[in-house]
N, C-alpha and C positions, 0 to 999 in steps of 0.2 A: 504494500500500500504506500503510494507514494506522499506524504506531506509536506503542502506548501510552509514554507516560512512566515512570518509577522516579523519584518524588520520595521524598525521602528530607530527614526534621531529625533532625539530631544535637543533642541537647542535652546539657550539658556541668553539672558536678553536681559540690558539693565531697566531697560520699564519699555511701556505698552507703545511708544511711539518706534524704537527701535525692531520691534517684535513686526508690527505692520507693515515696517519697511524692506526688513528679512521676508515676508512671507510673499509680497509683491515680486521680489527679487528672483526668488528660489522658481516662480513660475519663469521668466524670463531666462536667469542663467541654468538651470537645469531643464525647464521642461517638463517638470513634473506632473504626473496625471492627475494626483489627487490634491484638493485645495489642503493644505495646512490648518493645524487646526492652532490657536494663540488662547492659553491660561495660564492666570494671572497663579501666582505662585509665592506666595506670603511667606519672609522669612521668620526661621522659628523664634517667638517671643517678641515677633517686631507687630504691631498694631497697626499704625500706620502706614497706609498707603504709599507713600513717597518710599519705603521701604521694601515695597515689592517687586521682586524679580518678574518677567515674563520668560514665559517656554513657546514655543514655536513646535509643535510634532507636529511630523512628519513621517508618514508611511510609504514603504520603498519594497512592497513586496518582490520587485522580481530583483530586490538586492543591487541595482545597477548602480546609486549614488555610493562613490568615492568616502570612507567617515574623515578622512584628512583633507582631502578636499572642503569639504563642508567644513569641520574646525578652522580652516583656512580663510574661506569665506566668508563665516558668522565672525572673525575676527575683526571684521572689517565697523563692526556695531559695537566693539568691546564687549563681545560675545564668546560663546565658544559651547562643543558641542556635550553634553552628557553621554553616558553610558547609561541605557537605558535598565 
């Protein structure tokens, strides 16, 4: 029985303006099929919104995006990519 993969990059974004702009992006330089999905990601004990990180996932089932590549990329937003 053959099974398909769930790959999955988390990309990791200093707030919600940056996240927007990576996800506009990732359509254009990669081509990617599926929209991106962008949540908001509270750090631990912080309240405050001006505090909170944004994630960017992204699903890459048939595995074709680069994970250096993309750390590469999301660098460009003082970002970079999680291990999911």
């Amino acid at each position: 029985m053959s099974r398909v993969s769930d790959v999955r990059h988390v990309l990791v974004l200093p707030d919600r303006d940056a996240a927007e702009e990576v996800a506009e992006a990732l359509e254009e330089r990669f081509g990617v099929d599926e929209e991106p999905r962008l949540v908001r990601d509270a750090l631990a004990g912080e309240d405050d919104a001006e505090d909170a990180q944004w994630l960017v996932l992204l699903r890459d089932e048939p595995g074709r995006l680069d994970a250096d590549e993309l750390n590469e990329f999301v660098a460009g937003w003082d970002g970079w990519r999680e291990e999911p």
